[in-house]
N, C-alpha and C positions, 0 to 999 in steps of 0.2 A: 681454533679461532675464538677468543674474547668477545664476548657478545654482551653490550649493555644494557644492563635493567633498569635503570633509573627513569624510564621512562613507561614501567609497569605500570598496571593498574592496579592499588591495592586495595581498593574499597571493594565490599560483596555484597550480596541480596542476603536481606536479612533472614530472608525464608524463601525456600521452595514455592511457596503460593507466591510470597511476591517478585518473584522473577518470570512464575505464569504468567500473573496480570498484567505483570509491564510489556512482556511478549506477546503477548492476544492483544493488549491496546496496540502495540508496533504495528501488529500484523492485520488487525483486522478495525478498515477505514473507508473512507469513501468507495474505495475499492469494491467491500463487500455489499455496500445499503448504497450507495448511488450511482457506479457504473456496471455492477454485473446485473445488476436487473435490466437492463439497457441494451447489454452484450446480449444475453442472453434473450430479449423481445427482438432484438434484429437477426439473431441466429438462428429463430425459430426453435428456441425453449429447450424441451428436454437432450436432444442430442448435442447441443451446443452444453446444457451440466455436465453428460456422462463423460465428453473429452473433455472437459474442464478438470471433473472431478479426479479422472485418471491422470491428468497431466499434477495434479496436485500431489497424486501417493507416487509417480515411477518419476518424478523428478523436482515438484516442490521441494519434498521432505527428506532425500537425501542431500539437497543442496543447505536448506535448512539446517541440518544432522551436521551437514561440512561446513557452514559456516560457523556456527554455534563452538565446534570442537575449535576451527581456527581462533577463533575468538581468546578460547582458554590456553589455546598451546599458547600463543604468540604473549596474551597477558594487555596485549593493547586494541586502543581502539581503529578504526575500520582505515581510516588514511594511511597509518603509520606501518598496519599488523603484516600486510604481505611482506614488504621489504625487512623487517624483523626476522620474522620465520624464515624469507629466502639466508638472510644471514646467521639465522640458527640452523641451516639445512645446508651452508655449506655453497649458495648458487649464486648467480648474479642480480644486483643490486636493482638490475631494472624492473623486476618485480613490484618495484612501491609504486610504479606508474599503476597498476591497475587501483592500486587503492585509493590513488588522487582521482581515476576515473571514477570510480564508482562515488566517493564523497563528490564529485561536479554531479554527477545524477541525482543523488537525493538534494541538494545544493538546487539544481534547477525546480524537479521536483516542488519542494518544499514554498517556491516563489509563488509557483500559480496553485498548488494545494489547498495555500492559507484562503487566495484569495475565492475558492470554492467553498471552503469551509465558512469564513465570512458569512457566506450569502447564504447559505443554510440555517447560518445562527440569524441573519438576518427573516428568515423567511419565518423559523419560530416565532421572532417578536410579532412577523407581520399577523400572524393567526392568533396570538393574544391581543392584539390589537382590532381584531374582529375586521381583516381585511378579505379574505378567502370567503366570507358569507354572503353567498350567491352568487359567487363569482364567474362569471360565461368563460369561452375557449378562449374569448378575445381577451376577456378580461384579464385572465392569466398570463394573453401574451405581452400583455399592457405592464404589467406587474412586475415582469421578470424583464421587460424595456426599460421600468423605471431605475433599475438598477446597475444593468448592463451596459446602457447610454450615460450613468449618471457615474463621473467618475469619482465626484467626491462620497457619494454613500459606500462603494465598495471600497477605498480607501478607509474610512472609517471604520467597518468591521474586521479588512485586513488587518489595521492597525490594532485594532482590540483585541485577536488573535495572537498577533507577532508580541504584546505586551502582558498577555495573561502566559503565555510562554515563557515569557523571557523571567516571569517573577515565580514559577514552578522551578525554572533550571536553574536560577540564581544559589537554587540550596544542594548540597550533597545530595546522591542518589538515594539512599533510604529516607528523608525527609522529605524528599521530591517527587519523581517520577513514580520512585517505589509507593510511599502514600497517596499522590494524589491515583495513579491507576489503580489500588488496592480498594479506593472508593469508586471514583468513575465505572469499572467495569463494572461491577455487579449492578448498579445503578444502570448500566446501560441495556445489561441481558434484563431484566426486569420491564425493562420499556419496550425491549423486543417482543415476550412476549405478550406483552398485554394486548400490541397491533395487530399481533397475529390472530389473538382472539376476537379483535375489536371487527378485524375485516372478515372473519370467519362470520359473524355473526351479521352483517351491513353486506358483504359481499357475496362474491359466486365463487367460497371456497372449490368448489370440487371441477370449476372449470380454471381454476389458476393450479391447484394442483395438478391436471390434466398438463396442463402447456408446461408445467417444470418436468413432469415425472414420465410421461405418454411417448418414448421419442418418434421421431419421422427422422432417420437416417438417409433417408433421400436428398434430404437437404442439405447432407457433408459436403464441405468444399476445402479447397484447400485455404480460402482465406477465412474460414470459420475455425480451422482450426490454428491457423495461426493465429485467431484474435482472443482463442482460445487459450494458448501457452502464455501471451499475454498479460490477460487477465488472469491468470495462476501465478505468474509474477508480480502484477499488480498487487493482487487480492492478499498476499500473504507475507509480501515485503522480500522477498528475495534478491540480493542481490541491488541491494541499498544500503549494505553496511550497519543494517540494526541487530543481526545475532550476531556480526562481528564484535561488534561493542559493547551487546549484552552478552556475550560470549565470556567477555573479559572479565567481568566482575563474577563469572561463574564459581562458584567455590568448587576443589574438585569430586567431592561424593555426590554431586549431582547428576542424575542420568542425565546423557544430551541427547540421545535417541528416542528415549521415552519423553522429557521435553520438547523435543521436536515433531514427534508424535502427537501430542496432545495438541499443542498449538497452531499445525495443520487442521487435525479435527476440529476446534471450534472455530478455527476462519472457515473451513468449506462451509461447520453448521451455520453460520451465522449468514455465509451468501445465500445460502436458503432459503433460511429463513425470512433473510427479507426479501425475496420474491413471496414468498409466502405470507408477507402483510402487505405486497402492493400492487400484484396479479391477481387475488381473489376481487380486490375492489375496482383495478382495470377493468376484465369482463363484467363483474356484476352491474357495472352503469355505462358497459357498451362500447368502451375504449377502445382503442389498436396498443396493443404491446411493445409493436416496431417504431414507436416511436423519437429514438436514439435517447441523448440529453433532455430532451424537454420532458421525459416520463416521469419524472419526480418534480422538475419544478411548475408544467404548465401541466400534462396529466394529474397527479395528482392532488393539485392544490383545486381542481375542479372536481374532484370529487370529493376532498373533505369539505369544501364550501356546500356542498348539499346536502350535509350531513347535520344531523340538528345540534348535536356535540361534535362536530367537525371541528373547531377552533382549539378545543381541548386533545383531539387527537392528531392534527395539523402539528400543534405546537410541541408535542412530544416527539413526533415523528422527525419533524427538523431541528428538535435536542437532541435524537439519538444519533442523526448525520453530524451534527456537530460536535458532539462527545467522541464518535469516532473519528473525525478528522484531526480534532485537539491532542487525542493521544498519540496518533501517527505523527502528529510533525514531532510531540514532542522524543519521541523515541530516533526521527530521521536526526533531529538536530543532537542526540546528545553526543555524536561521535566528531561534530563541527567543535563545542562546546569544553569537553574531554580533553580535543587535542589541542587548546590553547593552554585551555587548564594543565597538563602535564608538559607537553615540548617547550613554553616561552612562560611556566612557572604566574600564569593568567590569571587571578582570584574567579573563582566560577561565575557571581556575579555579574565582574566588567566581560568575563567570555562570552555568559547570555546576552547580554547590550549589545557586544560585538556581532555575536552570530543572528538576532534574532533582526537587527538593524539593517546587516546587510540582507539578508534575505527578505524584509521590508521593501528595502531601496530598489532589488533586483525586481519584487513583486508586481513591483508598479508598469512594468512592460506589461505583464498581463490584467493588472487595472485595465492600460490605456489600449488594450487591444481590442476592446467591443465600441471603445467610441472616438479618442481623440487618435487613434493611430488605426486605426480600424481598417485604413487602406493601406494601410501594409500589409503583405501577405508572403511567404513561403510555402513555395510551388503550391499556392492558390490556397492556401489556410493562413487564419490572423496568428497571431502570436502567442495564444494562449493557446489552441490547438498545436501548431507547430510545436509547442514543448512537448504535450501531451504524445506527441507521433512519437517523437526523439526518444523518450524514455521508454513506452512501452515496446517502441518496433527498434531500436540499436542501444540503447542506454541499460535494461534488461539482460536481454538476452546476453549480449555480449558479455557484460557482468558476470552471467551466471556459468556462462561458457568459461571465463578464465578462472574464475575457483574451481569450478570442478576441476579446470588442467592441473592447478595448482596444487590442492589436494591430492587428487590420483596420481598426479605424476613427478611435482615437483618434492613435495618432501616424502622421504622416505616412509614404503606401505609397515613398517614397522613403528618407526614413531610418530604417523597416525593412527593406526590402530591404538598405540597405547595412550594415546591425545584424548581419544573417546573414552578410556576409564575400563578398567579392568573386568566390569561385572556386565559389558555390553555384549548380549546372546546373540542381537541380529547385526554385530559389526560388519562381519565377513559380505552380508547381503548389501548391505547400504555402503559400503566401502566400493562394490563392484559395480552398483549401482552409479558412485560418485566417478568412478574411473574410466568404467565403460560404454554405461549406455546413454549418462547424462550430457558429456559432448558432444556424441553423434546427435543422437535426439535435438539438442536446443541446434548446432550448427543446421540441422536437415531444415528444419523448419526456418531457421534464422535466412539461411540461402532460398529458401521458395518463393518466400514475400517480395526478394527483389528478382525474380529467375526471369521474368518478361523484361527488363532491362539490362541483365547480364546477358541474355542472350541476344539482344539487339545491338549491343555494345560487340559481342562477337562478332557479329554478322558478318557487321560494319567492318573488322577487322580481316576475317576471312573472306 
């Protein structure tokens, strides 16, 4: 069978390092600094990390390993690569459906992302603006109304986002993503730790360490640890089509194992850590940790307001949420971007415009979901949550359930194995890991979360 390349990918990462950074920016985003600290105050802290962390090494990172390898077998990006490889492998065609499934996930994703990110880059201005300075519970919640009610301020910084985007992707990948993440990250870890020390020093390190690191396994449930595999999803990009697509521009004497290793370990470090710059200052001024969402925008902005450099460390703090969310979209969108660029011959450019415009346009459902559409609801959540359910609880999972099939079963264990590169020692593990235990695992957990209405659905039946 004649299988066409004209539709490869031939550009590569100029370096090793800068294929890390653009992968750690992918991978590590809101996810890790503004909803696992969140996850993890409602799950009751450390036992809600340890099966986080586990779900990160026995199925993040061989799915990671498998999509990354996909990436380079197939040579394209994440829409196009399944049905490719199903036609270099000999199978059926209906395979490219999962890739147009996964690009609608980061697709939705990416709508209500921005506009989270927005408001993060918004809440930094608000702290150089000397807004957070003495600011009461109420007044936080006043603060985060002003925004959430106000549909043209969060259009605004949506907008600023979708268009500092769209002017990064308009250039080739090593002019681009690859420079602009080769700067941002390091910039970013540097702001992490400085928080770390900042709250170490203002806060009750040794009782926000307690609640990461202390577990109470009493508290396991089964929706903990579903919210758990989750956020291991969330947290690290799985199963969104971004080591598909950085997959593609992988040169091949790159390890993908040991890259996918590494880039695991600093999204776990980085979920950490930033519990570890905003649970030593929760306890230290008396907070509750279960607070869901509001623990970064209305908790903590009342505790930097009582800090006498609190504006100076406010404002960093939602630079570093915003740096991280900037890089995550732009790493979601490059495989929207790619595949204009390569299948309809798209100058990158007018792709950006195209891609960053509709994801704008789509965004605005979640604008208008806290004020002008606000009573809309899906099964009793507005619109910007109902994405949020979709993707973490069937958008995900599902995802990462059909590569792993795909991998382990659809193309052959020979020209996978030899996909990962000749010099890979733990293939044999992470291959059996992709084939055997990665399905079971996401299906068992994917079937639990609905199991009280499958089986009421039975009931009814029998």
């Amino acid at each position: 069978m004649t299988v066409s390349t004209n539709h490869e990918m031939t550009n590569h990462w100029k370096s090793r390092t800068g294929f890390l950074f653009a992968a750690v920016g992918g991978a590590v985003g809101l996810g890790n600094i503004w909803r696992f600290p969140f996850e993890a105050g409602q799950n009751g802290g450390a036992a809600f990390v340890i099966i986080y962390v586990a779900f990160v090494i026995i199925i993040g990172f061989p799915l990671l390993s498998a999509e990354t390898m996909l990436g380079r077998y197939g040579k394209q990006g994440a829409i196009t690569n399944f049905g490719h490889v199903a036609k270099m492998e000999g199978k059926t065609q209906n395979w490219k459906y999962i890739g147009w499934f996964i690009a609608s996930s980061s697709f939705i994703l990416c709508s209500y992302y921005s506009v989270i990110a927005g408001t993060t880059a918004a809440y930094s201005y608000e702290a150089m603006m000397g807004s957070f300075s003495a600011i009461t519970p109420d007044g936080a919640v006043e603060l985060y109304a002003s925004y959430s009610e106000n549909p043209l301020k969060l259009t605004l910084w949506h907008a600023m986002f979708m268009g500092a985007c769209a002017i990064v992707m308009s250039r080739q990948l090593n002019d681009g993503i690859e420079k602009l993440t080769s700067i941002a990250m390091p910039i970013f870890f540097l702001l992490l730790i400085s928080l770390i020390i900042m709250a170490a020093v203002i806060g009750d390190f040794a009782a926000g360490a307690a609640f990461l690191f202390e577990p109470d396994f009493s508290k396991v449930s089964v929706g903990m640890v579903i919210s758990a595999l989750g956020q291991a999803f969330f947290s690290i990009g799985v199963a969104l089509g971004i080591m598909l697509t950085f997959g593609a521009y992988l040169p091949e004497d790159t390890s993908i194992i040991k890259s996918a290793f590494i880039i695991c370990i600093a999204d776990t470090l980085v979920a950490v850590l930033a519990g570890l710059s905003i649970f030593p200052i929760v306890f230290g001024f008396g907070m509750e940790p279960n607070v869901g969402s509001a623990l970064v925008f209305n908790t903590m902005t009342v505790a930097f307001g009582q800090l006498e450099y609190g504006a100076v460390l406010a404002a960093g703090f939602f630079a570093l949420l915003a740096i991280a969310g900037f890089t995550t979209l732009l790493a979601l969108m490059e495989q929207m971007v790619s595949y204009l660029n390569k299948f309809y011959d798209i100058k990158r450019s007018k792709a950006a415009l195209m891609v960053t415009g509709s994801v704008f346009a789509v965004g605005m459902l979640s604008v208008f979901s806290t004020n002008v559409l606000s009573s809309v609801t899906i099964s009793g959540m507005n619109l910007i949550d109902s994405f949020d359910w979709w993707i973490n609880k069937v958008g995900l999972p599902l995802g990462g359930l059909f590569t792993a099939i795909f991998v382990g079963w659809i193309i052959k264990k020979s020209n996978a194995i030899a996909a990962f590169g000749p010099n890979e020692k733990q293939v044999e593990i992470v291959y059996f890991l992709i084939r055997y235990f990665c399905p079971v695992a996401i299906l068992i957990v994917f079937v639990s979360q609905f199991w009280d209405t499958i089986r009421l659905y039975l009931s009814s039946i029998f």
